[in-house]
Kinemage of the C-alpha trace (Angstrom):
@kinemage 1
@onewidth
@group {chain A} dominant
@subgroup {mainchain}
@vectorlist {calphas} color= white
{ca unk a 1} P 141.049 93.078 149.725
{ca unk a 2} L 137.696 91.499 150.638
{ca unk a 3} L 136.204 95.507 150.272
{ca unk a 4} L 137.607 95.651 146.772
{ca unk a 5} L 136.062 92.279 145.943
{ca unk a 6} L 132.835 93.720 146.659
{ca unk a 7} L 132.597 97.197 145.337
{ca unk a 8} L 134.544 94.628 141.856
{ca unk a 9} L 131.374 92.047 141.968
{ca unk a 10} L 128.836 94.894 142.753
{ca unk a 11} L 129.528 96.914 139.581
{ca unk a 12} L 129.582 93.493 137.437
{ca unk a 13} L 126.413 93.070 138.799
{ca unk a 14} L 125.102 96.278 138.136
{ca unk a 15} L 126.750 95.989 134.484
{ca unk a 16} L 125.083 93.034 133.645
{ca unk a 17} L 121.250 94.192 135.499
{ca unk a 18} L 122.191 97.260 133.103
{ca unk a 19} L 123.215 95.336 129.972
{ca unk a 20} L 120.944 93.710 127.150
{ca unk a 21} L 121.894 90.017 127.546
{ca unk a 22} L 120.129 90.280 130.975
{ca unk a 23} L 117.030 92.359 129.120
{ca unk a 24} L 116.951 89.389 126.463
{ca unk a 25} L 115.577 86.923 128.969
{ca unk a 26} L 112.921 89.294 130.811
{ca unk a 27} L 109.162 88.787 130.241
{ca unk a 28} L 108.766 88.307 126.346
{ca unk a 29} L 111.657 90.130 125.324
{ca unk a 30} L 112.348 86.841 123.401
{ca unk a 31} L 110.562 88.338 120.787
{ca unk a 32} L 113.917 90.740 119.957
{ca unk a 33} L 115.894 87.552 119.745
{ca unk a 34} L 113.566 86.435 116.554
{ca unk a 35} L 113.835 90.068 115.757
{ca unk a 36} L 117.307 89.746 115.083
{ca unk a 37} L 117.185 86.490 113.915
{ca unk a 38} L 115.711 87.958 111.185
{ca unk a 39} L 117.591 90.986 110.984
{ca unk a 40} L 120.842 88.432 110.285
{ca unk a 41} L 118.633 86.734 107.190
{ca unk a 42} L 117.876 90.040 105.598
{ca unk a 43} L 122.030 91.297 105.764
{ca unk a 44} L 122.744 87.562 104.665
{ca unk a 45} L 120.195 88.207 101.161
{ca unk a 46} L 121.969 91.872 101.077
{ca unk a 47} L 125.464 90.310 101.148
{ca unk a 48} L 125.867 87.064 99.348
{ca unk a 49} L 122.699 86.961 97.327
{ca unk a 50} L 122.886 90.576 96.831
{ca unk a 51} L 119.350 91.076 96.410
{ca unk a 52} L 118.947 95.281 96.216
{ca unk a 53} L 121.670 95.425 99.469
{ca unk a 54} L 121.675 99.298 99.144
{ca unk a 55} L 117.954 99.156 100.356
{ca unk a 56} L 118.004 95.894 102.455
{ca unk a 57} L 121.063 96.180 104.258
{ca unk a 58} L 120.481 99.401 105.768
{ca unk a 59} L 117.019 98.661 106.506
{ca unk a 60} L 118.212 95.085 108.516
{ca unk a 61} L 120.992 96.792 110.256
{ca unk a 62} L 118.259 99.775 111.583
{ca unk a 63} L 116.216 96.197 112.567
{ca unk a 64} L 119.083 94.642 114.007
{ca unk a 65} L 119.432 97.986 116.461
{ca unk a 66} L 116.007 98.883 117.196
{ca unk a 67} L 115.931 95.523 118.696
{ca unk a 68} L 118.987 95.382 120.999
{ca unk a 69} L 116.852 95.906 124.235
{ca unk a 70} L 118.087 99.303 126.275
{ca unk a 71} L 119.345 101.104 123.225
{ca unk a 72} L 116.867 103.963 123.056
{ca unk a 73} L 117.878 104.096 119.320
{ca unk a 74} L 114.010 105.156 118.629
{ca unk a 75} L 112.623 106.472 122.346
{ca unk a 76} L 110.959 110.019 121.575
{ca unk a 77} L 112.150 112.825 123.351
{ca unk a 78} L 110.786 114.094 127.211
{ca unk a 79} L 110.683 116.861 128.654
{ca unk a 80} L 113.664 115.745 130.982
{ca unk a 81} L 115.626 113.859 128.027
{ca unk a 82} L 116.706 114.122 124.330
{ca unk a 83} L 115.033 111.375 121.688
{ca unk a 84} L 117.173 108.710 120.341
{ca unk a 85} L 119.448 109.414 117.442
{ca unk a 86} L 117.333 107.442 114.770
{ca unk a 87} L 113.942 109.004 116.292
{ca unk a 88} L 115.455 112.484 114.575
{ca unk a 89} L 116.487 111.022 111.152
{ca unk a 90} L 112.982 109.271 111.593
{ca unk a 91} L 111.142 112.415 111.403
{ca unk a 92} L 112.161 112.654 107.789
{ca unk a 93} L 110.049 109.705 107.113
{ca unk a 94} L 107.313 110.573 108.691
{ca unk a 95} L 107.180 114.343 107.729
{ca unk a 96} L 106.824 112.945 104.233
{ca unk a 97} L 110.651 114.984 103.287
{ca unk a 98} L 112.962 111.856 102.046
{ca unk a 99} L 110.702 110.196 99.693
{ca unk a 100} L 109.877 112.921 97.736
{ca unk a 101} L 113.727 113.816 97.768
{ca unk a 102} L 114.485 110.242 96.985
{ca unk a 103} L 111.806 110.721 93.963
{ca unk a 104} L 114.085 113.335 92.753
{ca unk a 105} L 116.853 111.725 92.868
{ca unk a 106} L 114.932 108.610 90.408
{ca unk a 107} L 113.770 111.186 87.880
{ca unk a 108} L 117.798 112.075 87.581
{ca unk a 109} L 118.409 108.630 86.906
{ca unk a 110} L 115.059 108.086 84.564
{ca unk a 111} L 115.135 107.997 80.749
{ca unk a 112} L 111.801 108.608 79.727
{ca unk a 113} L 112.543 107.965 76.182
{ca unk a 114} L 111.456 104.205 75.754
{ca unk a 115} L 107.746 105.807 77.063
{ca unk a 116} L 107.865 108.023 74.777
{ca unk a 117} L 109.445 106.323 71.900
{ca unk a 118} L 106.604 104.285 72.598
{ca unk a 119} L 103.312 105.530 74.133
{ca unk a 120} L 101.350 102.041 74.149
{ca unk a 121} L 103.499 101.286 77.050
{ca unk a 122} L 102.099 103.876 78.800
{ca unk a 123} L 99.025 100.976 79.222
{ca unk a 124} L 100.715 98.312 80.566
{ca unk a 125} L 102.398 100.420 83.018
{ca unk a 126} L 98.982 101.716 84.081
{ca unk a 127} L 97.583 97.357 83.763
{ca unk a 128} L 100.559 96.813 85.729
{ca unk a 129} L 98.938 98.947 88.707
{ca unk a 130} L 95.919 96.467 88.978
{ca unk a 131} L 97.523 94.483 92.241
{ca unk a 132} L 97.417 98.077 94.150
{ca unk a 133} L 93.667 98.163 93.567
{ca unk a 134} L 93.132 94.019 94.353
{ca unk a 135} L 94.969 94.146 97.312
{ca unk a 136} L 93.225 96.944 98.307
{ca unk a 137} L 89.946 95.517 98.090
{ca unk a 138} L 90.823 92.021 99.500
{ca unk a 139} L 91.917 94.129 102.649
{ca unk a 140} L 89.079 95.417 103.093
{ca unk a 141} L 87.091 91.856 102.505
{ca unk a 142} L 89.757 89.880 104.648
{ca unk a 143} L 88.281 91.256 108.125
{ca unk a 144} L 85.390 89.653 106.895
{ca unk a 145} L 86.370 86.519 106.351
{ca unk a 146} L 89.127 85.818 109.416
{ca unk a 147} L 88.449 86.837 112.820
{ca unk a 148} L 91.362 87.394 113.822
{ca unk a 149} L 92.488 90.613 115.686
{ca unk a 150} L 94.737 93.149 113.785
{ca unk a 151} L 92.947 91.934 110.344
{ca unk a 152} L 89.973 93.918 110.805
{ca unk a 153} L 91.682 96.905 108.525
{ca unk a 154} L 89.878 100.121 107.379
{ca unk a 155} L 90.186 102.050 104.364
{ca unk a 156} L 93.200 103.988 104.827
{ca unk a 157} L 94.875 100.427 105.988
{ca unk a 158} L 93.503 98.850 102.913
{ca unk a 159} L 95.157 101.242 100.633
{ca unk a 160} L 98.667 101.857 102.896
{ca unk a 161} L 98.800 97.954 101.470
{ca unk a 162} L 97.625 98.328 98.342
{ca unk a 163} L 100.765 100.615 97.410
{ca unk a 164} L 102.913 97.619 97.799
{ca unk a 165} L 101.953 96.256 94.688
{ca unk a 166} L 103.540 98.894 92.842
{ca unk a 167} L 106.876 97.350 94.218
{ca unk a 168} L 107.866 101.413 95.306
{ca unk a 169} L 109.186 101.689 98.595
{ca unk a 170} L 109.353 105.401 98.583
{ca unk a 171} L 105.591 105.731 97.407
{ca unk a 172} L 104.489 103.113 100.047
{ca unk a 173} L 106.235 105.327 102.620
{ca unk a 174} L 104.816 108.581 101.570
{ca unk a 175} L 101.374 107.055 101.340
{ca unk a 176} L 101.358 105.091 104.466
{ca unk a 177} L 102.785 108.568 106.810
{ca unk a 178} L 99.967 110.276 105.291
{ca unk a 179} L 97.308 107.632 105.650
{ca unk a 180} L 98.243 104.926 108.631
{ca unk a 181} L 101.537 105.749 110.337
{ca unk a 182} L 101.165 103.129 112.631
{ca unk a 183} L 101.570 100.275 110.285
{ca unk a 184} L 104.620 102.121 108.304
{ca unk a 185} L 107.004 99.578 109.594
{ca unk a 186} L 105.822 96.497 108.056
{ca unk a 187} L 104.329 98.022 105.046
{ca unk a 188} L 108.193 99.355 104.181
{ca unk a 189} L 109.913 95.964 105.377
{ca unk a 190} L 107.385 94.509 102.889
{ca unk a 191} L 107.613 96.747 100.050
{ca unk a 192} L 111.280 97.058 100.033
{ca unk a 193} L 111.753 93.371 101.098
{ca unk a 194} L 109.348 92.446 97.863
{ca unk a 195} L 111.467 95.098 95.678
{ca unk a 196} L 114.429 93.179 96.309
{ca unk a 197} L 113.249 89.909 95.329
{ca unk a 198} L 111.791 90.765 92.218
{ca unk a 199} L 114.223 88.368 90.376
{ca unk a 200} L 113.078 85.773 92.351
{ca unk a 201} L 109.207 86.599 92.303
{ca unk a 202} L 108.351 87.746 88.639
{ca unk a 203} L 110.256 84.994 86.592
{ca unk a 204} L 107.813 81.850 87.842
{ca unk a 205} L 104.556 83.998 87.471
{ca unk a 206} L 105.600 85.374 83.904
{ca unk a 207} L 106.462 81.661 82.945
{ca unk a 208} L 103.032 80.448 83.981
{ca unk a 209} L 101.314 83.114 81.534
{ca unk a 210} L 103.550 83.280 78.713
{ca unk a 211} L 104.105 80.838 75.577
{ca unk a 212} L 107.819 80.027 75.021
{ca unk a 213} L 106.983 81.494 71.748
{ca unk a 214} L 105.770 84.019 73.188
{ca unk a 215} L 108.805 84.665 75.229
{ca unk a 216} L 110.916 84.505 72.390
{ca unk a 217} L 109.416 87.257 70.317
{ca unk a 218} L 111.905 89.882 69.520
{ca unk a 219} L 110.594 93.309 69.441
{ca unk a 220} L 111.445 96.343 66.834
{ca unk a 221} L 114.123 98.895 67.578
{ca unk a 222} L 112.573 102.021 68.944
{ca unk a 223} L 112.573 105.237 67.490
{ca unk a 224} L 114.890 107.469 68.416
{ca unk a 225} L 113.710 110.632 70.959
{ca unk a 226} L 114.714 113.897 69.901
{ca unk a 227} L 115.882 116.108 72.899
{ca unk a 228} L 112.653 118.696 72.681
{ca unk a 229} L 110.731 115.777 73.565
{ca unk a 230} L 112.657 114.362 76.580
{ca unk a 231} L 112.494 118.176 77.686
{ca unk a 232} L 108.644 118.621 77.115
{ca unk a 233} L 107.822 115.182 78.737
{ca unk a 234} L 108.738 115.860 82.608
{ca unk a 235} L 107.140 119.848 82.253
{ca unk a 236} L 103.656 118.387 80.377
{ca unk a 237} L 103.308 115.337 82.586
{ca unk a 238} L 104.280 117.607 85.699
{ca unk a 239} L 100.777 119.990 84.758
{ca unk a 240} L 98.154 117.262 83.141
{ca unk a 241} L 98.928 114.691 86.507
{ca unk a 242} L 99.090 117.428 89.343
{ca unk a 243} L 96.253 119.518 87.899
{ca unk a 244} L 94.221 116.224 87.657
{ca unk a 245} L 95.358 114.801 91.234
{ca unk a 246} L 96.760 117.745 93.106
{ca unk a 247} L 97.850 115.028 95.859
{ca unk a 248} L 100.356 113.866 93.602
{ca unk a 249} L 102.662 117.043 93.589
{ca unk a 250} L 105.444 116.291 95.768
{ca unk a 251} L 106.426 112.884 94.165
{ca unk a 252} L 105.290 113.563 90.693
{ca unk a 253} L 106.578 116.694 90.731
{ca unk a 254} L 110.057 115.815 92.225
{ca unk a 255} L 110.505 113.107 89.631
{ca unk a 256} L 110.079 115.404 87.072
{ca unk a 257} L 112.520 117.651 88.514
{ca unk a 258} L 114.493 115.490 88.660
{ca unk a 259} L 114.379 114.513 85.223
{ca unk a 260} L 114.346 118.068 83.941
{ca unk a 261} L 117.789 118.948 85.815
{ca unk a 262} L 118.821 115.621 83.642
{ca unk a 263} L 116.922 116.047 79.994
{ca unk a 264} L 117.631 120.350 80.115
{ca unk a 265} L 121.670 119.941 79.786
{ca unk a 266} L 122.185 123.003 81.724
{ca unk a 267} L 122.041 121.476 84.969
{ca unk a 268} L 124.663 118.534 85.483
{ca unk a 269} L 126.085 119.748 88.595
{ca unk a 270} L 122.384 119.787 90.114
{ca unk a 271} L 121.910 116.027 88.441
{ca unk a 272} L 124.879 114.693 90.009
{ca unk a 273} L 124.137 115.544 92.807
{ca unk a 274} L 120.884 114.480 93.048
{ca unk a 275} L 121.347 111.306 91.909
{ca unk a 276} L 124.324 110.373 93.923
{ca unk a 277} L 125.601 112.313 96.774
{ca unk a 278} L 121.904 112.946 97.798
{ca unk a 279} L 120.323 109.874 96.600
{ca unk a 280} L 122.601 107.418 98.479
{ca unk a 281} L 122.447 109.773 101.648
{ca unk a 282} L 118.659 109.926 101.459
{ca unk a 283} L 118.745 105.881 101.190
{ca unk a 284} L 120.816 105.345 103.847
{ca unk a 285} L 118.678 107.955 106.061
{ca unk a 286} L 115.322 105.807 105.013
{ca unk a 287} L 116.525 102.105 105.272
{ca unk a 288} L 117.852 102.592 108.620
{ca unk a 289} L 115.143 103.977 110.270
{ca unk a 290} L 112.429 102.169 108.466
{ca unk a 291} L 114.217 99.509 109.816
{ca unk a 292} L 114.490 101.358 113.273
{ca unk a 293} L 110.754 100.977 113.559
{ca unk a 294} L 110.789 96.832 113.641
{ca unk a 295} L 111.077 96.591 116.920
{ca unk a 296} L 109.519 93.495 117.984
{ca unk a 297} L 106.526 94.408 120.008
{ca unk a 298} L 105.189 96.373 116.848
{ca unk a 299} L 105.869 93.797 114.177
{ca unk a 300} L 105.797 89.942 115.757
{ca unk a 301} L 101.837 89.963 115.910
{ca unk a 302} L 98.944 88.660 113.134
{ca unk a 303} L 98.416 92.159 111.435
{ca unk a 304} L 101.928 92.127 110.114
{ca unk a 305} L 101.107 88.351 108.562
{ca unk a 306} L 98.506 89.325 106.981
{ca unk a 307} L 100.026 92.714 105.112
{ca unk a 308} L 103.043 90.548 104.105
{ca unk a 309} L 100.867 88.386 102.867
{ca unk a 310} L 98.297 90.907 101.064
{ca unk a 311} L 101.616 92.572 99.821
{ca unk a 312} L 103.334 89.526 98.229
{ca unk a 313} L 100.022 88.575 96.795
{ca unk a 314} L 99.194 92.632 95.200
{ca unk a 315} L 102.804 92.563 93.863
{ca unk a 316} L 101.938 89.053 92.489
{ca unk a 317} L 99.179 90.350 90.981
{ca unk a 318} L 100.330 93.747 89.631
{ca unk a 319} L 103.014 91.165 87.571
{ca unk a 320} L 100.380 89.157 86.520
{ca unk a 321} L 97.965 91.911 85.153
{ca unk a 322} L 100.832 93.183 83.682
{ca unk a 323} L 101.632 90.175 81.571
{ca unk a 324} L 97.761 89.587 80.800
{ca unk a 325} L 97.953 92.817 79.226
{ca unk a 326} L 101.011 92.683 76.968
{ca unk a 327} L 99.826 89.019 76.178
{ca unk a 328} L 96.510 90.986 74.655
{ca unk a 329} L 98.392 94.133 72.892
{ca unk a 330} L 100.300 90.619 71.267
{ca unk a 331} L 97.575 89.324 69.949
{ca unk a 332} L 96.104 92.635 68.289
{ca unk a 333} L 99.464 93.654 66.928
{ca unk a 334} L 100.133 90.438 65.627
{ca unk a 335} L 102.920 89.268 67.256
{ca unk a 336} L 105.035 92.715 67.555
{ca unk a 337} L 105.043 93.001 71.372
{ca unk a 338} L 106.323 90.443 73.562
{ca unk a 339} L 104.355 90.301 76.270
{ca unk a 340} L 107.028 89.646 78.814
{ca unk a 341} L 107.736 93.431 79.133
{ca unk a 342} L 104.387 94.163 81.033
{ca unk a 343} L 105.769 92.397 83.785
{ca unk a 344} L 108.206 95.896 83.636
{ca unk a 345} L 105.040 97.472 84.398
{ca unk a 346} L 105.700 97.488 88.449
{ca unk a 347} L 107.939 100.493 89.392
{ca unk a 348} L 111.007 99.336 90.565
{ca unk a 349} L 112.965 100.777 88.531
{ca unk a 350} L 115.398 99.378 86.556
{ca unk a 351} L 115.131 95.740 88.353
{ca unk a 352} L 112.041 94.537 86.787
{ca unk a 353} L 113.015 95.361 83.457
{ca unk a 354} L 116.246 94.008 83.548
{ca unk a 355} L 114.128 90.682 85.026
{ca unk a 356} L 112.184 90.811 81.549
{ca unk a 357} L 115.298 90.975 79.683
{ca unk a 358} L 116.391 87.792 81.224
{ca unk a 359} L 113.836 85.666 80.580
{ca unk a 360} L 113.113 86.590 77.039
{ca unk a 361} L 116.619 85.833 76.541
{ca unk a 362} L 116.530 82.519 77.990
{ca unk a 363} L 114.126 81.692 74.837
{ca unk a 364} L 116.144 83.478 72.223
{ca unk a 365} L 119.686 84.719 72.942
{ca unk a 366} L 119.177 87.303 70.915
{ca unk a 367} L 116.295 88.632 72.262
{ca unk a 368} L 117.138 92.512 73.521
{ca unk a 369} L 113.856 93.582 75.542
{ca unk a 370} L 115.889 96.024 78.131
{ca unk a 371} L 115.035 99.112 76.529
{ca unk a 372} L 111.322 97.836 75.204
{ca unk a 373} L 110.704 96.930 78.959
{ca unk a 374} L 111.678 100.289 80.337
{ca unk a 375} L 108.576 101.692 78.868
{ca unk a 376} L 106.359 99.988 81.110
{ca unk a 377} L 108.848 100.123 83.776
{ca unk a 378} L 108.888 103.870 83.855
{ca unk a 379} L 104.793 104.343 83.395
{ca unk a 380} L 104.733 102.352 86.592
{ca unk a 381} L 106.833 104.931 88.008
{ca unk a 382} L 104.206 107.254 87.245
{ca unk a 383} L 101.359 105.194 87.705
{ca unk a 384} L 102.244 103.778 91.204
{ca unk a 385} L 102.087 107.970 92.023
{ca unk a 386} L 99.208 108.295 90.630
{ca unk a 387} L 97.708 105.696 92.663
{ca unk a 388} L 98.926 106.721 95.605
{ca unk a 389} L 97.506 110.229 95.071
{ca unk a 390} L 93.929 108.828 93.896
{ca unk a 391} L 94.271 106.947 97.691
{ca unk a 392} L 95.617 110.242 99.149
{ca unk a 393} L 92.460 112.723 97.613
{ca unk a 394} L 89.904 109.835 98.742
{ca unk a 395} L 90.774 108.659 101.915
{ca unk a 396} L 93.132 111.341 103.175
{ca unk a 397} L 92.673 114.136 105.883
């Protein structure tokens, strides 16, 4: 009996050596404690505030994982063992495949027709892009002013941040795999994390900037679109922004895809597809193991401070120079365009147009700016690209 005893409290032992509660208290493996801490807070905004929980709660379950100590969830492969499970699905992200693909899947579900029902929101979609480039240069000048270590960041750095101002986590993803691959974990925490609180970030900043009379300006009903011109605009845009920025093929180019297999009407079964099966596959694949790459000795240090903070305050900005500008194409229509829609003008598409429908309407009930903001909302689709592939042709390899 005394044997059995034994060989019973040696293999507890060795369980618990073995097991992550033990692993929890070693050295600084606090740290995945916070992690998960965290992790919890970012399922509890996907759950019962239900801010974007398709993106978030994938992305703080992959956290939650990656930071169990012992799991391997992310170790790379040996030559005497195979790589973790989400190491594989990782590759996707940083072989630059999903978020192209996931681009596709967006064009599908884009109706370019506000854009080109009206082409003057073409600008504030492009003002709207202003917090990629301001972020990008206070990057750069923020080494400069703090010494601290991790905020000395170069060019390619300076622009992997930027992108989060377009508030477009698959465009922040591509960029940063092409450009700084070692800070793609934070960059997508913060570009997705800032994506989902868009109703909670925009409405204060396009308060401070806009009149209540302003905000109550109801806007004309758009033209309609005839169906040439919703087939024209993905196949012209495709050649004028690739043969300008040849960088900018893969997600321009599987946007308008995208759209095409949508606007051509021969297509559906390809549409459907891409825009659910595929699209909610694809987000599943990307939040996890963007997630995945949180691990706590990568992301608890200064450098990740200071790109959450760079990226709230680009994505701050990119609302703000959006507003600015429809506040200016107010004044020299006279009144016709309520300014509240260039706020739209970040990508995430359809969240931050739906967030200018809601405050206009909190000023006049009757005030229907959903389709109006879509222009600018689906420009900043284009633009945010376009930005990325002006970062990609100066600073990439």
């Amino acid at each position: 009996m005394g044997e059995f005893f034994e060989i019973f409290s040696d293999a507890v032992r060795g369980l618990l050596n073995e097991s992550s509660i033990v692993l929890f208290f070693q050295g600084d493996n606090y740290k995945f404690l916070i992690m998960i801490c965290i992790a919890v807070f970012f399922i509890y905004l996907a759950i019962v505030k239900k801010y974007e929980p398709l993106l978030l709660l994938p992305i703080a379950f992959g956290m939650l994982l990656v930071n169990i100590p012992g799991t391997g969830l992310m170790d790379p492969p040996t030559d005497n063992t195979h790589g973790g499970m989400l190491w594989y699905l990782y590759q996707g992200d940083e072989l630059s495949i999903f978020p192209p693909l996931i681009f596709m899947g967006v064009g599908v579900l884009t109706d370019f027709g506000p854009l080109i029902a009206n082409p003057k929101s073409l600008i504030l979609g492009a003002a709207a892009q202003f917090g990629i480039f301001a972020a990008f240069l206070g990057a750069l000048a923020i080494g400069k002013i703090i010494n601290i270590e991790g905020f000395d960041f170069d060019v390619n750095a300076a622009a992997s941040i930027g992108i989060i101002g377009g508030a477009d986590g698959p465009t922040a993803i591509y960029t940063t795999t092409k450009l700084k691959p070692e800070i793609l974990s934070t960059i997508a925490v913060a570009a997705y994390s800032y994506m989902a609180l868009i109703p909670v970030i925009q409405p204060p900043i396009m308060r401070l900037l806009t009149t209540k009379e302003e905000r109550a300006i109801k806007m004309e009903q758009l033209r309609p679109v005839s169906k040439k011109e919703k087939i024209l605009f993905p196949i012209i845009t495709s050649i004028v922004v690739i043969s300008i920025l040849p960088s900018t093929a893969s997600l321009i180019g599987m946007l308008m895809l995208g759209n095409l297999f949508k606007e051509s009407g021969v297509t559906d079964k390809l549409a459907t597809h891409a825009s659910e099966a595929m699209m909610y596959i694809l987000s599943i694949f990307i939040g996890v193991t963007v997630g995945a790459t949180t691990s706590a000795d990568s992301f608890l240090n200064w450098q990740t401070l200071g790109i959450l903070g760079l990226g709230l305050a680009a994505f701050a900005f990119s609302t703000a120079s959006g507003v600015v500008f429809g506040k200016i194409m107010c004044k020299l229509t006279n009144g016709k365009i309520n300014p509240l829609i260039g706020a739209a003008g970040v990508s995430a598409v359809p969240m931050a147009a739906r967030v200018a429908q809601k405050v206009g309407q909190e000023e006049n009930p009757n005030n229907y700016l959903l389709m109006h903001a879509m222009g600018p909302n689906v420009a900043g689709v284009i633009g945010s690209a376009v930005a990325s592939g002006i970062f990609l042709t100066l600073f990439g390899n």
